[in-house]
N, C-alpha and C positions, 0 to 999 in steps of 0.2 A: 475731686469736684471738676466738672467739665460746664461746658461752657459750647451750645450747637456751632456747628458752622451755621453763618447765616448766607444771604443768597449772594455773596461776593466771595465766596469762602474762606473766609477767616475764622478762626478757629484760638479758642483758650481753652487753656490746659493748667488744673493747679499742678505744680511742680513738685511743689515740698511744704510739707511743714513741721518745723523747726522743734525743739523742747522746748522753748519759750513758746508756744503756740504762734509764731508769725509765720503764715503761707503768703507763696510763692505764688504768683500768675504767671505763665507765659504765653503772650499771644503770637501765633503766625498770620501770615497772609501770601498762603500760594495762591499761585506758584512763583511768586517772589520770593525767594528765600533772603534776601537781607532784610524786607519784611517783616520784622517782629518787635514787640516791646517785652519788659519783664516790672510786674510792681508789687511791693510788697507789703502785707498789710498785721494787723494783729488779729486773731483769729474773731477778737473782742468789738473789730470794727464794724458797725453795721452795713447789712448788704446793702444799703441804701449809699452809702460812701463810696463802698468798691465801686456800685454802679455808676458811680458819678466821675470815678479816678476813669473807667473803661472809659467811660461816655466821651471822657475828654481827648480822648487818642483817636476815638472814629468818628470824624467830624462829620457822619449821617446821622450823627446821633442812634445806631443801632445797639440797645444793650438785650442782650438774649438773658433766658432767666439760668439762675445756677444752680444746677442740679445737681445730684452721686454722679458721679461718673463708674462704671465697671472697667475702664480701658487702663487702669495702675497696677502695676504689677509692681510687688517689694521684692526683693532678691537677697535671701538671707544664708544664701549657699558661695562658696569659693568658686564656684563654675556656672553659670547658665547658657543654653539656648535659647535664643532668642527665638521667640515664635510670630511668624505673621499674622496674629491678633493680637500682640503683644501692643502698644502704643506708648505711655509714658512707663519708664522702668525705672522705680527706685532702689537704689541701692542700698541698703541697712550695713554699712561697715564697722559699725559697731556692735553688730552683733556675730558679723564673719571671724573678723581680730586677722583677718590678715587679706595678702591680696584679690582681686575678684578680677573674674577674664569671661568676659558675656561673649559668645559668639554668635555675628548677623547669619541672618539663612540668605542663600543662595540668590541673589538679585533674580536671575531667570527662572525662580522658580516662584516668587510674590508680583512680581510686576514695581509699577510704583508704590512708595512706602514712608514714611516720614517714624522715627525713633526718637524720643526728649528721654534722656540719661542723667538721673543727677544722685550724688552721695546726701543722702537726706540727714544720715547722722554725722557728715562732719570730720570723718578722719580720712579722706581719701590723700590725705596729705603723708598717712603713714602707710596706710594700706589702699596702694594707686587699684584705680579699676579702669580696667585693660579692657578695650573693646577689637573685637579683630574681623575679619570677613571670612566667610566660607568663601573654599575653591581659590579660581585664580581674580575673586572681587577685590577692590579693593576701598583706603576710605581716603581720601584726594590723593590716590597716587601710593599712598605707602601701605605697608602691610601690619598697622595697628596704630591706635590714639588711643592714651593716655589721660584719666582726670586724677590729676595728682594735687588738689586745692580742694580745700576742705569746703563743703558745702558746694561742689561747684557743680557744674552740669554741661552737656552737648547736646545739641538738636541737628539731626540728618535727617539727610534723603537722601535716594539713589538716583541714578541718569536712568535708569531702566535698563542696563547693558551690563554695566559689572563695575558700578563705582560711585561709591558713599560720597556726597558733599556735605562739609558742616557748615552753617549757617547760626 
């Protein structure tokens, strides 16, 4: 479920949702990257609530309406490429059963780019998912990050040169 940019462009993203049916929000506001909140709700909560949890974080009072989003992609393989139409990536490591290693494409070959990563089922604590950079990119500096906590998740962007910040 996504959530438009509206015309400050901030942007919601549902992240995850959980076996207990509780999803995830995460919102940004580029190109601020410390910019963002994360809230969580039951799936059972009416959208009139959510609206009201959103409402209260954007003091313009703007709430966009909530629609499917097509931009999710689940990851139910030990290996992926990451593709630049790719946008929030869940990881099903419950259904992998063991490590998962996504590889980012090419900074100079996407331009700007923003990726939200998160282990939707929950075991990333046993089977970590390794995120790493093509070429000589990199993601602040090192040559891979790690989500090793279960239900957890990462949100980047790149400088447009050759290097992943996480926010």
């Amino acid at each position: 479920m996504s959530l438009p940019d509206d015309n400050f462009g901030r942007h919601v993203v549902l992240t995850t949702v959980d076996e207990n049916d509780i999803y995830t929000i995460t919102s940004t506001f580029p190109p601020y990257p410390s910019g963002y909140f994360t809230l969580s709700f039951p799936t059972s909560t009416p959208l009139e609530d959510v609206y009201n949890s959103i409402n209260s974080m954007w003091p313009d009072g703007y709430v966009p309406p909530i629609q499917p989003s097509s931009d999710i992609t689940t990851i139910t393989t030990n290996t992926y490429i990451v593709l630049s139409s790719d946008n929030t990536i869940n990881v099903d490591t419950n259904t992998i059963n063991s490590m998962c290693t996504l590889t980012l494409p090419l900074i100079s070959t996407i331009g700007q780019k923003r990726y939200f990563i998160t282990d939707i089922s929950g075991k990333a604590g046993i089977y970590n998912i390794r995120v790493i950079p093509s070429g000589s990119d990199t993601i602040i500096g090192t040559n891979s990050v790690t989500i090793n906590s279960n239900y957890s998740s990462i949100s980047m962007y790149n400088d447009e040169v050759s290097n992943w910040i996480l926010y």
